[in-house]
Steps between C-alpha positions, in 0.01 A plus 500: 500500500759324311652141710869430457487252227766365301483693161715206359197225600207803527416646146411852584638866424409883520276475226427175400394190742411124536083474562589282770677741692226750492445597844866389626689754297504858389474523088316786214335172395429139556503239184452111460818407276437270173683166512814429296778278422850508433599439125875509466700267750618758727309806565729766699276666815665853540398705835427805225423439169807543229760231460769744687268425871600262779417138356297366814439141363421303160189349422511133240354440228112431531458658855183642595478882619186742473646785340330867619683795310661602225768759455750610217835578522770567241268388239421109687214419677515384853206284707490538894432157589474261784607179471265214617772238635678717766278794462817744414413851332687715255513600112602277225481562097118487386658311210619180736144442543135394415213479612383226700200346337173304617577164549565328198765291403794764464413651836548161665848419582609105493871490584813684666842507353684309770850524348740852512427618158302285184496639172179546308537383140295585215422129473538183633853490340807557735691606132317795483623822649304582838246801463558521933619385788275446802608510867457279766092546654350640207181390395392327164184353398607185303238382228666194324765327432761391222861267477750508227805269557682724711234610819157505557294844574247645636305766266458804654208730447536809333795298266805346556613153680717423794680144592285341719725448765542845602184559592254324816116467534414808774408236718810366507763639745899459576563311815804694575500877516897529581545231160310789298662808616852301434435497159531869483872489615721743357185718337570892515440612792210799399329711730090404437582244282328139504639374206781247423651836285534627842325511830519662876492262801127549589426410137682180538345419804104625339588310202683133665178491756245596202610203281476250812142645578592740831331828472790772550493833516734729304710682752762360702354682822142387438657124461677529762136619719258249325721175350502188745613518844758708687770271649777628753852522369684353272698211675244224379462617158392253186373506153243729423523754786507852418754742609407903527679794541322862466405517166656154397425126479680171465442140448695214709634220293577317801625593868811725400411634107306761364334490202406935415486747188701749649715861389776368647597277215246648260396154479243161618793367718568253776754574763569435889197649702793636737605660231239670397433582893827673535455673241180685592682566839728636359266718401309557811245291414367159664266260448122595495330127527525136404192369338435084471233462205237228635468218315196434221172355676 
């Protein structure tokens, strides 16, 4: 008997399932998946594969997914994946990928890009046209270094050489979650995106907590179950508490403004929270909770 899990977060179908989930769901046949990694800096994750599906979220540069099926369509290859990070499933290109290896030293990643967009140069040489940009979160595995008189770099493996100061240690982490999602103001506003070339307002929130080392789901409805604690209105509101409407989220600034990717202005934009409150109303539609992230032990 199949249970009613998430097919977003639950890798399973008619024909074709997750080994784990043998015995939980209904499927022809049961598979363990072959790890993978993203290869481009932003890997679309359609709901069906071909480039003309729903766009459910993004996955960076260097992620980690396990990868368990292969399809065609129009001539391009599509994986079914599941990402490792937030545990989201859908199709992406087969060519945005490769295959995770054993362990060595290009399967290990070092740092995160901590800025909105880097570009990758060919080499350490900020003259030379860029080859790629990377986004905020992905992954590189740095193995050396170089400085000409204009920056110094970190060498990425796999080719090509980033400033150094747009990317952290992983161990490192921002101290301010709000300060990171701020930098995305005025970014497209892109439904599934989680990208500074455009992004939804779960993304921004996934993405702002990510970099300052909170685990975050992807949805705004699972954020608003599982991230911090609820609070009870919003008359003592401060920095850093999350505002949610059905199928929406929000970040306060301070006690009156919201930070939010939002359709409204097709935009990352900060505005009134009454605003934004009487305008849902407007629409029928009220608040759903008020979250307080706790702080770091």
């Amino acid at each position: 008997m199949t249970e009613k899990l998430n097919p977003r977060l639950n890798a399973y179908r008619a024909d074709l399932a997750d080994l784990t989930l043998k015995g939980r769901v209904s499927a022809e046949r049961f598979i363990e998946g072959q790890p993978g990694l993203v290869s481009v800096p932003i890997a679309p994750l359609h709901r069906e594969p071909g480039h003309g599906s729903a766009l459910d979220t993004e996955a960076l540069f260097g992620e980690r997914l396990v990868v368990f099926d292969e399809t065609e369509v129009d001539g391009e290859a599509w994986a079914w994946v599941q990402l490792d990070d937030d545990g989201y499933v859908g199709y992406t290109p087969f060519a945005a990928l490769n295959p995770a290896g054993g362990g060595g030293a290009d399967d290990i990643p070092t740092h995160r890009i901590s800025v909105p967009r880097t570009l990758l140069f060919p080499e350490p040489d900020i003259k030379r046209p860029p080859v790629a940009d990377l986004p905020m979160g992905a992954l590189v595995t740095v193995v050396g270094e170089a400085e000409d008189r204009n920056a110094r770099y970190h060498l990425i493996d796999g080719g090509g050489a980033i400033v150094q100061q747009h990317a952290r240690p992983l161990g490192a982490v921002e101290t301010d979650f709000v300060a990171v999602a701020e930098r995305f103001l005025e970014t497209p506003y892109l439904w599934g995106g989680k990208s500074a070339l455009g992004i939804d307002c779960s993304g921004l929130v996934q993405l702002a907590c990510h970099m300052a080392g909170i685990d975050a789901p992807r949805d705004s409805g699972d954020q608003a179950r599982e991230l911090g604690t609820r609070i009870a209105g919003i008359e003592a509101l401060k920095r850093g508490d999350l505002i949610f409407w059905p199928g929406h989220v929000g970040i306060m600034l301070d006690g009156q403004r919201l930070l939010h990717a939002n359709a409204f202005h097709m935009l990352t934009a900060i505005e009134p929270l009454a605003d934004a409150v009487e305008r849902f109303e407007e629409k029928g539609v009220g608040l759903s909770a008020v979250r307080r992230l706790l702080p770091k032990p």
